[in-house]
C-alpha positions as CSV (number, residue, x, y, z in Angstrom):
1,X,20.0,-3.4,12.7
2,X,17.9,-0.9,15.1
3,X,15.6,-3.1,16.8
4,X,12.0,-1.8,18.0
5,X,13.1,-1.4,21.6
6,X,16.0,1.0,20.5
7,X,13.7,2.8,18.5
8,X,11.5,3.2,21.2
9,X,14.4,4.7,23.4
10,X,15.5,6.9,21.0
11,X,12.8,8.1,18.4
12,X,14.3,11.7,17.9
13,X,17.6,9.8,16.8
14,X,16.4,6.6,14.7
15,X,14.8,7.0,11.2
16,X,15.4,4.8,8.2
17,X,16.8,8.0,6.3
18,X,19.4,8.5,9.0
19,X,21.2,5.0,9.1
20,X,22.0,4.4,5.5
21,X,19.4,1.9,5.1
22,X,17.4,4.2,2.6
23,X,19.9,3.4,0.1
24,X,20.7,-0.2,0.6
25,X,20.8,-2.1,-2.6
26,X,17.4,-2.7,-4.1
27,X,18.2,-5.9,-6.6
28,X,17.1,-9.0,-6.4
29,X,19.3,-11.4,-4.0
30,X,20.3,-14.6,-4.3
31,X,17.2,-17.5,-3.8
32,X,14.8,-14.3,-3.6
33,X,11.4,-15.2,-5.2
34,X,11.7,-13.5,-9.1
35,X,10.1,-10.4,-9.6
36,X,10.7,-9.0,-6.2
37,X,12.5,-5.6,-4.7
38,X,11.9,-2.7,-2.6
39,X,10.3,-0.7,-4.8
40,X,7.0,-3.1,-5.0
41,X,7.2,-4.1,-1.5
42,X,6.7,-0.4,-0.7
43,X,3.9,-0.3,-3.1
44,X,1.8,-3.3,-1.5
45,X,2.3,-1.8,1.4
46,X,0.8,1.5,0.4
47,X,-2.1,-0.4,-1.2
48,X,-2.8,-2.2,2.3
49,X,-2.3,0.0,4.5
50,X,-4.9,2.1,1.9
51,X,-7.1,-0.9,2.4
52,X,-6.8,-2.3,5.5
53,X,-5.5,0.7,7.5
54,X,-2.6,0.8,10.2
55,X,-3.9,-1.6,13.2
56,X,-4.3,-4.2,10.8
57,X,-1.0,-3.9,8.9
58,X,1.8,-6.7,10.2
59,X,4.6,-7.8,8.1
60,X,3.1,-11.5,7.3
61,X,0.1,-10.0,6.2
62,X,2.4,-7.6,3.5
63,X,4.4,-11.4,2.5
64,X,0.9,-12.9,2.0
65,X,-0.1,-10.3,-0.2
66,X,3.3,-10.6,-2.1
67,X,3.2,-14.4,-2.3
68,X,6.4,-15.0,-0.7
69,X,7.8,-15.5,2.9
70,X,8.2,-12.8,5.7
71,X,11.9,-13.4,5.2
72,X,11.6,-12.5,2.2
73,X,10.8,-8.9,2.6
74,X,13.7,-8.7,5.8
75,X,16.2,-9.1,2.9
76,X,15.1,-5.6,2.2
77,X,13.7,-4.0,5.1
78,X,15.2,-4.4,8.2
79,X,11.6,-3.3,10.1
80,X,8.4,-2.7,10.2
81,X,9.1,0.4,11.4
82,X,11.3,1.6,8.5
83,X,9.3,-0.3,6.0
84,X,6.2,2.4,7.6
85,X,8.8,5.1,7.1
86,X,9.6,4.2,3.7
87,X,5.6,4.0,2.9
88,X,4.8,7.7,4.6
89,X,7.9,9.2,2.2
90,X,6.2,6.9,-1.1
91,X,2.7,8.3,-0.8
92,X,4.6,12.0,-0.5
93,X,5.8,12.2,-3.4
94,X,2.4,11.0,-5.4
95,X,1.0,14.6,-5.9
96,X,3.2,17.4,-7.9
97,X,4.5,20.3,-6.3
98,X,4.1,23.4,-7.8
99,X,6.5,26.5,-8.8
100,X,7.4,28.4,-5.8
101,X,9.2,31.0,-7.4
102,X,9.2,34.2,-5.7
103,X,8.0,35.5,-9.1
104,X,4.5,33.6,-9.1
105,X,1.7,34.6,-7.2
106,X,2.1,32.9,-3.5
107,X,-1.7,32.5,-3.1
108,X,-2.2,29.8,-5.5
109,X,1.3,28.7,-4.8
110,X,-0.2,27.8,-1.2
111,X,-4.0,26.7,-2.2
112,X,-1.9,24.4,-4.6
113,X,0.0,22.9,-1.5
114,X,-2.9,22.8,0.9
115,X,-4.9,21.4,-1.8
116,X,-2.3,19.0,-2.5
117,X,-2.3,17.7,0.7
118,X,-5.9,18.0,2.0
119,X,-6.2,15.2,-0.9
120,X,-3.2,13.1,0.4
121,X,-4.4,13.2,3.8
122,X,-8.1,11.6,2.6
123,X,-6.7,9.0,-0.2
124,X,-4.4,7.6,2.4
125,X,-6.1,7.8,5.9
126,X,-2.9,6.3,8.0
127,X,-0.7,8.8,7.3
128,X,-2.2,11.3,9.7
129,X,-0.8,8.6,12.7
130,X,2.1,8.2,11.3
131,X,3.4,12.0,10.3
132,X,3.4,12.4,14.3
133,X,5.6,9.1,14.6
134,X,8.2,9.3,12.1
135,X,10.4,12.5,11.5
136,X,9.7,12.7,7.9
137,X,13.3,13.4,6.4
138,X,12.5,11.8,3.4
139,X,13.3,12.9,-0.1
140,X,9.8,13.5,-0.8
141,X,8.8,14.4,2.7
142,X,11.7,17.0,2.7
143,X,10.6,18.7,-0.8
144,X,7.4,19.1,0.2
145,X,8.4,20.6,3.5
146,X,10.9,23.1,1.5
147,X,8.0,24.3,-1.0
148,X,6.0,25.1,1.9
149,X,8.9,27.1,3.6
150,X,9.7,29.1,0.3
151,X,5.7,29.8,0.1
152,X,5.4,31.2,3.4
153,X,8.8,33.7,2.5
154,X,7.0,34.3,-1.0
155,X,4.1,36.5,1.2
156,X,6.1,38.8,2.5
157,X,5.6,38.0,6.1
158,X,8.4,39.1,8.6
159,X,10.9,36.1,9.7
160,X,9.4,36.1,13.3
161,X,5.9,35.1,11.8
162,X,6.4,32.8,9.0
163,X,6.5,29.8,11.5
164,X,3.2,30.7,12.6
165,X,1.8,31.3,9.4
166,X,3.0,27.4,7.9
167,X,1.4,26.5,11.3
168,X,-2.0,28.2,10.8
169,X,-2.3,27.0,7.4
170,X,-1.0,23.0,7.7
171,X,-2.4,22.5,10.7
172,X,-5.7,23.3,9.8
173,X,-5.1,21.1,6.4
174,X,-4.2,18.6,8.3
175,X,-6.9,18.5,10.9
176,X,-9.3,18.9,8.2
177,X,-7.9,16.6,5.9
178,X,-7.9,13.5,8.6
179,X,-11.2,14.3,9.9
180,X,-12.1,14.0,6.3
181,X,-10.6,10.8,5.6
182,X,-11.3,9.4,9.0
183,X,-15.2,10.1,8.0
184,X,-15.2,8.5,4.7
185,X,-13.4,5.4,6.0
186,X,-16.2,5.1,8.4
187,X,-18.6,5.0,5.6
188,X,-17.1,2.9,3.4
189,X,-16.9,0.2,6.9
190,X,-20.6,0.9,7.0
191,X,-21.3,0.3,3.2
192,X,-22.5,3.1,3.0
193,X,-22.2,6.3,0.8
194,X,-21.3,9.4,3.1
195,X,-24.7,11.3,2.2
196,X,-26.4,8.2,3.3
197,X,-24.2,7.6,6.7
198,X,-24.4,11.8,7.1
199,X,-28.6,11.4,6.8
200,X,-28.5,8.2,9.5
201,X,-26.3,9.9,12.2
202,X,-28.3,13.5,11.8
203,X,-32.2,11.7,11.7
204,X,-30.9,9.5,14.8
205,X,-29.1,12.7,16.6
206,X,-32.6,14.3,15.8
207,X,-34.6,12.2,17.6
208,X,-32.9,12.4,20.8
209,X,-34.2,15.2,23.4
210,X,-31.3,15.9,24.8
211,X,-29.4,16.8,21.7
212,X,-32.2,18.7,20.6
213,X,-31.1,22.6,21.2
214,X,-27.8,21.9,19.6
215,X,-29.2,19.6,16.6
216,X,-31.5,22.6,16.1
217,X,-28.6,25.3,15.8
218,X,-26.1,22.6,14.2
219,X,-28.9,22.3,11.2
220,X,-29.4,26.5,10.7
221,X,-25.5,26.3,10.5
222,X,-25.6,23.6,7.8
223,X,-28.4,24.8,5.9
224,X,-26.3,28.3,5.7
225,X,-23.6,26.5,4.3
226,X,-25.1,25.7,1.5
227,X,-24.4,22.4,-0.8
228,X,-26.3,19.6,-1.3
229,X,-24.1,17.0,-0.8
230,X,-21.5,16.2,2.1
231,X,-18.8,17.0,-0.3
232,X,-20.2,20.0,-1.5
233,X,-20.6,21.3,2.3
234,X,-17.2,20.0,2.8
235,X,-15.7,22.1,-0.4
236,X,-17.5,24.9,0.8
237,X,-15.8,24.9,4.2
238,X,-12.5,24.0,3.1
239,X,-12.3,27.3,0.8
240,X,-13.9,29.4,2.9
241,X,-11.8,28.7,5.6
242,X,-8.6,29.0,3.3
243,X,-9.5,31.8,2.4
244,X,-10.1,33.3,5.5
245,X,-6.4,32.2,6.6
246,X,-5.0,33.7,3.2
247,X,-6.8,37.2,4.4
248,X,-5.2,36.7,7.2
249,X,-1.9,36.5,6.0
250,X,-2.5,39.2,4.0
251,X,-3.4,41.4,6.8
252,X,-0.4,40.6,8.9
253,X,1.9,41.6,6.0
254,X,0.4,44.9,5.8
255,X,0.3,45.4,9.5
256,X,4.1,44.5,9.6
257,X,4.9,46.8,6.7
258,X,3.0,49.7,8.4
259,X,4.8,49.0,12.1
């Protein structure tokens, strides 16, 4: 067993997928409650950490949601950590991939893949924290990963600059994406609906004289946006500014072919 504080020393070295404890027999053990394997203790743990988010997440809390005893989940994970790991891999593989066939057209290949995981990013808020922790070698994580790759070779840019194109374009997704889901968390704390918690903040921003300059060219911004709703203005943006990187792609390819 890798305990936390080894872990801790070596994070580059210690993943669940790299120890053989990824595939470590999933059946039920002897005296384990009925009904119970690795498979729906992954699943619960999805669903709280959905619910309750990351800080609040502890392995008694997962056995109390089961209905059976810590120990009970140790017989299949050996930690929290792993268990985390196992989660972040799970919630990867919830959103099809599509063709990435150097025959299809790589532009919708990659809105498909940002789109894909703009919407991962926002259903499941804690990932964002944990994609920097964990090296993400799982199955999932890994085909995602490899459909990206083969995108970024479907446009055509040069070797050198295919790093930096993947970078432009999932970075943003991601930034965008957790920003997004960080906001609507914070509304649904609030019990409130995000054009109602988006109204509150901007009238009480309003009223303050020393944001007043920049409240008065945030709103000219937003009102040239357009959309009439929070996720309308969000839509809005989120195209726009793929687009604006797929241009950019586009350009570089022709600038290389032309050098």
């Amino acid at each position: 067993m890798v305990s936390a504080a080894d872990r801790a020393k070596g994070p580059a070295r210690t993943s669940v997928w790299l120890e053989g404890k990824a595939d470590r027999e999933r059946g039920r053990k002897s005296g384990q409650p009925a009904g119970l394997d690795r498979d729906k203790i992954i699943d619960a743990t999805v669903r709280l950490l959905d619910s309750e988010g990351a800080a609040k997440f502890s392995m008694r809390r997962l056995a109390a949601e089961l209905n059976v005893t810590a120990m009970s989940v140790y017989w299949y994970v050996d930690t929290k950590d792993d268990l985390l790991e196992l989660a972040l891999d799970a919630v990867f593989g919830t959103f099809p991939l599509p063709d990435v066939s150097a025959e299809g057209d790589w532009r919708e290949q990659l809105r498909e893949l940002a789109t894909g995981y703009r919407d991962l990013l926002v259903r499941h808020p804690w990932v964002s924290a944990l994609i920097g922790t964990f090296l993400n070698i799982g199955p999932h994580s890994m085909a995602f990963s490899t459909a990206v790759q083969q995108v970024m070779r479907n446009t055509g840019l040069p070797p050198h600059g295919q790093m930096g194109g993947l970078s432009a374009v999932f970075q943003f997704v991601y930034g965008f994406g957790t920003i997004e889901g960080h906001f609507i968390a914070r509304c649904a704390t609030a019990g409130m609906s995000q054009d109602e918690y988006f109204r509150e903040a901007m009238g009480t921003i309003s009223e303050q004289p020393a944001f007043a300059k920049s409240f008065e060219s945030a709103t000219e911004l937003m009102e040239a946006r357009g959309g009439d709703t929070v996720e309308e203005m969000r839509e809005r943006d989120f195209s726009f500014a793929l687009d604006l990187l797929v241009a950019g792609i586009e350009s570089m390819v022709a600038r290389s072919k032309e050098a």
